[in-house]
C-alpha positions in Angstrom: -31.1 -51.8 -273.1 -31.4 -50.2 -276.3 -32.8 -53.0 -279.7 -30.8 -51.5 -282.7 -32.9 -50.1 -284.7 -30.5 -49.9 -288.0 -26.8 -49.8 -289.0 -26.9 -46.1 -289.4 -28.5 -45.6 -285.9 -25.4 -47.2 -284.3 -22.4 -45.3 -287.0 -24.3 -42.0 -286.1 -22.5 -43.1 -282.6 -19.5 -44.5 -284.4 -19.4 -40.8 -285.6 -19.4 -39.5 -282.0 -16.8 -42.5 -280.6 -14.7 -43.5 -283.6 -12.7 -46.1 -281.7 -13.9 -49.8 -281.3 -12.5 -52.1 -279.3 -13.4 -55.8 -278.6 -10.5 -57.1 -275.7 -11.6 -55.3 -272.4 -7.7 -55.7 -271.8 -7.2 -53.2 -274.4 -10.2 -51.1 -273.9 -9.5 -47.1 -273.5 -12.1 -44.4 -272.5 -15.2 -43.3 -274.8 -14.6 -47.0 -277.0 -17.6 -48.9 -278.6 -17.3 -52.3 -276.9 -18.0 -55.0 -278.9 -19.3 -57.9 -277.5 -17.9 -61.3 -279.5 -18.0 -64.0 -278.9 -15.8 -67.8 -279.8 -15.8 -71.2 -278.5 -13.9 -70.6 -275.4 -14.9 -67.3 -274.6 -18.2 -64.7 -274.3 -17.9 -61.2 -274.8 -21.1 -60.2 -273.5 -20.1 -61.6 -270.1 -18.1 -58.4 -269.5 -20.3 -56.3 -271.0 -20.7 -53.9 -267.8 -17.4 -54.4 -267.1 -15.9 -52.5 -270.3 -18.6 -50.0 -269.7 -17.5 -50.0 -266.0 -14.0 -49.0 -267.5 -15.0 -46.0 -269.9 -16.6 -47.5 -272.7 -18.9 -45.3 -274.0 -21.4 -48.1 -275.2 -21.5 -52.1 -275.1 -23.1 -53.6 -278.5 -23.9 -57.2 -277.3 -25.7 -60.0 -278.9 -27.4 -61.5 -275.7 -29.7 -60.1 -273.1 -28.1 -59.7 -270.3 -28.5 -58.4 -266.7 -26.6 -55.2 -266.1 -27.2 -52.1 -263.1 -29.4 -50.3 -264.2 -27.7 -46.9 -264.8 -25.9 -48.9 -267.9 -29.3 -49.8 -269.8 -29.1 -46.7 -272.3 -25.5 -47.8 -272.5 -26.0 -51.1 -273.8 -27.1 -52.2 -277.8 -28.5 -55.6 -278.1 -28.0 -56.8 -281.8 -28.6 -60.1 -283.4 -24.9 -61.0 -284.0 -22.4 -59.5 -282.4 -19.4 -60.1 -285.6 -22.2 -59.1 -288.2 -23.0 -56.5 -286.7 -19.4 -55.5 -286.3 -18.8 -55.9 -290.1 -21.8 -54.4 -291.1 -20.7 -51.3 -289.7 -17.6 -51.5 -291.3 -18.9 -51.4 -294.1 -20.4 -48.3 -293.6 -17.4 -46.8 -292.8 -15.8 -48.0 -295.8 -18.5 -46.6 -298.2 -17.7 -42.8 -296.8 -14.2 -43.7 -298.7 -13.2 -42.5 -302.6 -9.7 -43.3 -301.8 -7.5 -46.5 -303.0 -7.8 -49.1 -300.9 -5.7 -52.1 -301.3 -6.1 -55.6 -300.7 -3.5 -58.1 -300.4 -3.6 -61.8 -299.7 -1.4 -64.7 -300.5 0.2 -67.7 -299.4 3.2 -66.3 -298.8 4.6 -62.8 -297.9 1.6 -61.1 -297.3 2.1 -59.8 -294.5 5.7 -58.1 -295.8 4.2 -57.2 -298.8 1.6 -55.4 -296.7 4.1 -53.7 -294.7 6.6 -52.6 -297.6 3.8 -51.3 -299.6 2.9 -48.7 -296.6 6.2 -47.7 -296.0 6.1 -46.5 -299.6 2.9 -44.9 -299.8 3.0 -43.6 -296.0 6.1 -41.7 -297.3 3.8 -39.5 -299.6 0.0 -40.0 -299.0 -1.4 -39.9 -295.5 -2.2 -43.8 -295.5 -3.4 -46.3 -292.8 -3.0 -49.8 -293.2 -3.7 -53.3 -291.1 -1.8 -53.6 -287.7 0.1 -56.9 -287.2 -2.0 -59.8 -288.3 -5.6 -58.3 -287.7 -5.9 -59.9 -291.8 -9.2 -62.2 -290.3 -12.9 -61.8 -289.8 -12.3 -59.9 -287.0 -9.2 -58.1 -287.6 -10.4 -56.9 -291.2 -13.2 -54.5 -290.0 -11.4 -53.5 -287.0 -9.1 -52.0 -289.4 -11.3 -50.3 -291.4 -12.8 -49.0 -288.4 -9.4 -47.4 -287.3 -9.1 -45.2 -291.2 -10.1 -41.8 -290.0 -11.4 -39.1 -292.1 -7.8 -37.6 -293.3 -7.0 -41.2 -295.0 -5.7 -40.7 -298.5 -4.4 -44.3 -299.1 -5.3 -47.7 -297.2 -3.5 -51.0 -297.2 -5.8 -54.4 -296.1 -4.2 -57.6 -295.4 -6.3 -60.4 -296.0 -5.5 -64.0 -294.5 -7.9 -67.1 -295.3 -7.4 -70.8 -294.6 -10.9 -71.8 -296.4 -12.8 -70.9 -299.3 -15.2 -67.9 -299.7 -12.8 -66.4 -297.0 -11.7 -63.5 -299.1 -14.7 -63.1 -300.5 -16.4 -62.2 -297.3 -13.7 -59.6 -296.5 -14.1 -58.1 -299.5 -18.0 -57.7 -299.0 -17.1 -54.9 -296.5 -13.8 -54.0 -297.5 -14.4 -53.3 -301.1 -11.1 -52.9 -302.5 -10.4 -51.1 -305.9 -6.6 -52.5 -306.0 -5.5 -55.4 -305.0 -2.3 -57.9 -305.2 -2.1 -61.7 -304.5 1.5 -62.5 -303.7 1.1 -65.9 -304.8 -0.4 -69.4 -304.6 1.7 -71.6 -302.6 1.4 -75.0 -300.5 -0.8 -73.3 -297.2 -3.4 -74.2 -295.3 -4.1 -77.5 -297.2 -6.5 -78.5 -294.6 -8.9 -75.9 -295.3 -8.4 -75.3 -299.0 -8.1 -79.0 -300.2 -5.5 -78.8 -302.8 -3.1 -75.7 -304.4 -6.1 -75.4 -306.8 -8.1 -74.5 -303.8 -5.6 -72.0 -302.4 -5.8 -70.3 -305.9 -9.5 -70.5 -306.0 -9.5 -69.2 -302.7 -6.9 -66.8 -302.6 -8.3 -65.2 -306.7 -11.5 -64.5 -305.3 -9.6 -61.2 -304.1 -9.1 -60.9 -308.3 -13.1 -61.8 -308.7 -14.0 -58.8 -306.5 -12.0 -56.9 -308.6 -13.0 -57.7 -312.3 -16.5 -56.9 -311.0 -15.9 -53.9 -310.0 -13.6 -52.6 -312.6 -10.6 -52.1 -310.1 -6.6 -52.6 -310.9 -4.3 -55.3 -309.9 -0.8 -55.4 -309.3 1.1 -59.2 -310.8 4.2 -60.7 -310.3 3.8 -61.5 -314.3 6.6 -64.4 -313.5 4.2 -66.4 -312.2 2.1 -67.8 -315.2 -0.7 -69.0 -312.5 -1.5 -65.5 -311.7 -1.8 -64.0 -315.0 -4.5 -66.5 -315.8 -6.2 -65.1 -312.7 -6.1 -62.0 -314.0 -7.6 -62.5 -317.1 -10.4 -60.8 -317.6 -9.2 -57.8 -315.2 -9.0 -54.6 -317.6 -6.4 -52.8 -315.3 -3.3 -55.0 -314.5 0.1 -53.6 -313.4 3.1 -56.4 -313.9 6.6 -56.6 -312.5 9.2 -59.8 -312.3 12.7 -60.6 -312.7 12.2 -61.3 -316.4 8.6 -59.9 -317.6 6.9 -57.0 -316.5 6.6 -52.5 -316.2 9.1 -53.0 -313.3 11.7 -55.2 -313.5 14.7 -56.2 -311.1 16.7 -58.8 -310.5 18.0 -60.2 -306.5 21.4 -60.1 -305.1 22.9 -60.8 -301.5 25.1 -58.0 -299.7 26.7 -58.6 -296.6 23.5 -61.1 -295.8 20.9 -58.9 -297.5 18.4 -58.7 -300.7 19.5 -56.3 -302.5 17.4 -55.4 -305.7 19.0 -54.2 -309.3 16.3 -52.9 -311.6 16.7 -53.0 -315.3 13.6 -51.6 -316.0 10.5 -49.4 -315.0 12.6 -47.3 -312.1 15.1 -44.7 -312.4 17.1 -45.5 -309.7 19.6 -48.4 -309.9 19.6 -50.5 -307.1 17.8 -50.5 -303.9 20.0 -52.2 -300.5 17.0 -53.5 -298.2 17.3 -55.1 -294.4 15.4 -58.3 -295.1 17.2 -61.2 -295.6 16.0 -64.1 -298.6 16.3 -63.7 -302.4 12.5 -64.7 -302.0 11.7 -61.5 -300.7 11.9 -60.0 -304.6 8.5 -60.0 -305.6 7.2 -58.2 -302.4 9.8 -55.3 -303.0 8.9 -55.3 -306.5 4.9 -55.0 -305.3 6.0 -51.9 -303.2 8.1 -50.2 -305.8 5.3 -50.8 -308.4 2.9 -49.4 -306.4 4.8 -46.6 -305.6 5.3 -45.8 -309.0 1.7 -46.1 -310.3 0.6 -43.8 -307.4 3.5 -41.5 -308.7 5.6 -41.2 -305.0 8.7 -39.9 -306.0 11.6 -42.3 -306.9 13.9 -41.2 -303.9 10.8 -41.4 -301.7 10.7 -45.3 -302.3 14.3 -45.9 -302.4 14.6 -44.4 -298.9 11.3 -46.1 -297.3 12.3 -49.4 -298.2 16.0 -49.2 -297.6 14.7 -47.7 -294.0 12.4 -50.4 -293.5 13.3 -53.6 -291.1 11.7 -56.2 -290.6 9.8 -57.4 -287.0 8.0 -60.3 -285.8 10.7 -63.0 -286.9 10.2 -61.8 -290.1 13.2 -62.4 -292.9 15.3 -61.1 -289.9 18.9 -61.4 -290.0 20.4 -61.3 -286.1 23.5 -61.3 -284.1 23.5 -64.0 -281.5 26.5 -64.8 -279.6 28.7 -63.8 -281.6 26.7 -66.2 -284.7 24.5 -65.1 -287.7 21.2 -66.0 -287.4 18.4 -65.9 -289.9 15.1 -65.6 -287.7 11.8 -66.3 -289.5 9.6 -68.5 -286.9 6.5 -66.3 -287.6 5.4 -68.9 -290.2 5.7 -71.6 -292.0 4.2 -73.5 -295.4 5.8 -76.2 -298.0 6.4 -73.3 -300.1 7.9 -70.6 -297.8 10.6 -73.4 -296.4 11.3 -74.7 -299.4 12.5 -71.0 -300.3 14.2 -70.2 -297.2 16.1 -73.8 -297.3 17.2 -73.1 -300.7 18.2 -69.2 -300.2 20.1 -70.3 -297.4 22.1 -73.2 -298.9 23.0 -70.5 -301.6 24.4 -68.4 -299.8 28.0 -68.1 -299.3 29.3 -68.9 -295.8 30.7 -72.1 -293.5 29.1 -73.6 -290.6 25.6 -73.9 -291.5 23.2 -75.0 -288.8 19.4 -75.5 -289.8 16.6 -75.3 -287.5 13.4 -76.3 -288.5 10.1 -76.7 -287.0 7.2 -78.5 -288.1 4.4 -77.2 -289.9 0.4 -76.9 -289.4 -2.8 -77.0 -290.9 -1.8 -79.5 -293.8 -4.6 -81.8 -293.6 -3.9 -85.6 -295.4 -0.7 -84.2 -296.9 1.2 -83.0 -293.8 3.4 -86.4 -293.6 4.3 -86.5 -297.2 5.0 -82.7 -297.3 7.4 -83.1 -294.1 8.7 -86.2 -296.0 9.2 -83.9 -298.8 11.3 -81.2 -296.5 13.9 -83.8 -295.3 14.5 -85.0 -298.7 15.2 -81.6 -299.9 17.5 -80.8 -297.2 19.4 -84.2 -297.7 20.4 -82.5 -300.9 22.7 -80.2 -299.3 25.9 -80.0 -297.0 24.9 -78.7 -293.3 27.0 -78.8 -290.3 23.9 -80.0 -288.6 20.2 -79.9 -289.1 17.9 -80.0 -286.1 14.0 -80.8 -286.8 11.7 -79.7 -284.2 8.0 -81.0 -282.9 5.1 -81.7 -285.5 4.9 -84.7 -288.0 8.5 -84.6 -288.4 8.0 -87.0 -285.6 6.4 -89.5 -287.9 8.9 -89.2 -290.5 12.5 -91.5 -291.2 15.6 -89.6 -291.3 18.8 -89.3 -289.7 19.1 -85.4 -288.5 18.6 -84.3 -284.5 15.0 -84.0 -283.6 13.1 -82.5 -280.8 9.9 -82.4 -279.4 9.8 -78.9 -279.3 11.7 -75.4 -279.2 12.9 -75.6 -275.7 13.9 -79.0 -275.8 16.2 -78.3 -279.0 17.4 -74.5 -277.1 19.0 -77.0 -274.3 20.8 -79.1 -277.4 21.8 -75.0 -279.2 23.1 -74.2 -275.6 25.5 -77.0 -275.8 27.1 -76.8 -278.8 28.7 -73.2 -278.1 28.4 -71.9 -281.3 30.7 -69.2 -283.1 30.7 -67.7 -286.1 28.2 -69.8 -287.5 25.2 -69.2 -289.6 21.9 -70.4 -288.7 18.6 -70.4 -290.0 15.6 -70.8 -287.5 12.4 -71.5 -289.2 9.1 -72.6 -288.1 4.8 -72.3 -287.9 3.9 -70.3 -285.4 2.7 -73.0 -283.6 5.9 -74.0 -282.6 7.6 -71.2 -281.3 11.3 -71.6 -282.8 12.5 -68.2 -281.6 12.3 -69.9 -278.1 15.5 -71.5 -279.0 17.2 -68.2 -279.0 18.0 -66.0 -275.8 16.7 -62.7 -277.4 
């Protein structure tokens, strides 16, 4: 068993295997298995198993008793994640390229995936894969920019303070965009004061190291947490470089600019009038990194969304809005309204509870049923959480498969329906997709 001497000893080896991989599951020959470990699990338990399966070298963070033949094979650090992060940070440091971070309470993760369509169109670019946006998933990303990298996109998630500010330790990002400050994770932050303390230390990095941010200048919040930043790109429906304004076709956003980009209109596949700041975020970035106008009209118009994402879906001969991935105060408040704008018959809302909302999750549930009391549904069907605890007079359910046996009742056709939910509880069960 090899002690590691420094950082650089073990990216020399990085150099040699530039693929890291933490799930033995997932491991492929010639990875660096990283041991890790959580409170219902130890990494360094299978240690000579992943090295059993091809890995070219276990880092672990524990002695442990392995065949001999597998001692040169095996790196004992002091901490496992640390370690982890430490050498993503030397990774990082080989870069002179943009790198972009974006966090935010809501539409982060589209935002992320819009703006790499863009850039991916004209700049060799690499960018976070699903969710990896965490302690873990931020420097396995890094890890995975290879030398040919011209453009990288971070997503950074955070439920607590000093969050961001720990990915951006490693990540070091010289652009970066906060989608805005919404009602999330309540538990961990506090208060929406601490979600913008939180999520703006994103903004901090940046002042302090002279990088550029891109603003949705609509939002009054985030221009004071800009101040102070010399380089700031805006967009919004009424302010901004960029400016556009939302429309619905046949069920989806489209976006009509009136400033800042030379084509009229783009026609996009996501579904929500709320979705206009994160197209405006891609087309802005686009444009400051000079891809060609018909480069961005094309990626975004090509992109659609996944993961129960802003989806818009056929289902048995009904229209159903699917976005179950996640859920806030702010985000359903949007999707509620966007949907009650919208101009069709035989509305059917499906709504599941939502998570991590500390004192307030009651009141903010409370909140929910009074805004949807406001409007004229053919039914409304609440599903599992603190909805539970809360007076009102529309279907509820335990959970998602519970209400799917109520759904396969009522033979549905040509109705709309929006399905919305935390991840927690699983609303796209209620579907047969």
């Amino acid at each position: 068993m090899i002690t590691l001497p420094s950082i650089a000893y073990l990216y020399e080896i990085f150099k040699q295997h530039p693929s890291v991989q933490t799930d033995t599951r997932k491991l492929i020959k010639d990875d660096i298995y990283f041991a890790l470990k959580g409170p219902n699990f130890n990494g360094n338990l299978f240690a000579q198993q992943a090295l059993e399966a091809g890995a070219s070298y276990a880092v672990v963070d524990e002695p442990i008793l392995v065949d001999a033949k597998w001692n040169e094979k095996i790196i004992l650090v002091n901490d496992g994640l640390t370690c982890l992060q430490s050498l993503a940070k030397m990774h990082r440091a080989q870069f002179t390229i943009p790198f972009i971070g974006i966090t935010g309470s809501n539409g982060k993760t589209t935002t992320k995936e819009l703006v790499y369509t863009v850039l991916a169109s004209h700049f060799k670019t690499y960018t976070t894969q699903g969710n990896l946006n965490n302690h873990i998933g931020v420097p396995l990303t890094l890890l995975r920019i290879k030398a040919d990298a011209q453009m990288a996109v971070i997503e950074m998630g955070a439920n607590h303070l000093k969050e961001i500010a720990s990915y951006c330790e490693y990540a070091m990002p010289n652009y970066g965009i906060i989608t805005n400050c919404g009602k999330a994770h309540l538990e961990g932050f506090g208060s929406q004061e601490g979600v913008k303390k939180g999520k703006g230390e994103l903004f901090d990095y940046i002042r302090n190291n002279n990088g550029t941010v891109f603003i949705m200048q609509d939002y009054d919040y985030l221009q004071s947490m800009a101040a102070g930043i010399k380089h700031v790109f805006c967009y919004g429906a009424h302010s901004g470089t960029v400016q556009a304004n939302a429309n619905t076709i046949n069920g989806f956003l489209q976006v009509n600019f009136t400033k800042g980009f030379e084509l009229p209109s783009i026609q996009t596949q996501l579904v929500g009038e709320y979705n206009l700041p994160n197209i405006l975020a891609a087309v802005s970035i686009g444009i400051y990194f000079k891809v060609p106008a018909q480069k961005i009209k094309n990626a975004i118009e090509n992109y659609a969304p996944t993961n129960s994402r802003s989806q818009l879906l056929k289902w048995k001969n009904n229209d159903v809005i699917l976005d179950a991935y996640n859920a806030n105060p702010s985000s359903m408040k949007l999707a509620i309204e966007n949907f009650a704008k919208l101009n069709v018959t035989h509305k059917v809302v499906c709504i599941g509870g939502m998570k991590e909302l500390g004192d307030t999750s009651i009141t903010e549930h409370e909140q929910l049923i009074s805004l949807l009391e406001q409007y004229q549904w053919e039914h409304v069907v609440l599903v599992g959480g603190d909805f539970a605890y809360c007076k009102h007079h529309f279907l509820y359910f335990p959970n998602a498969m519970d209400a799917k046996e109520w759904l396969k009742l009522q033979n549905f056709s040509n109705h709309s329906i929006l399905v919305k939910g935390s991840r927690g509880i699983q609303m796209e069960q209620m579907l047969d997709l």
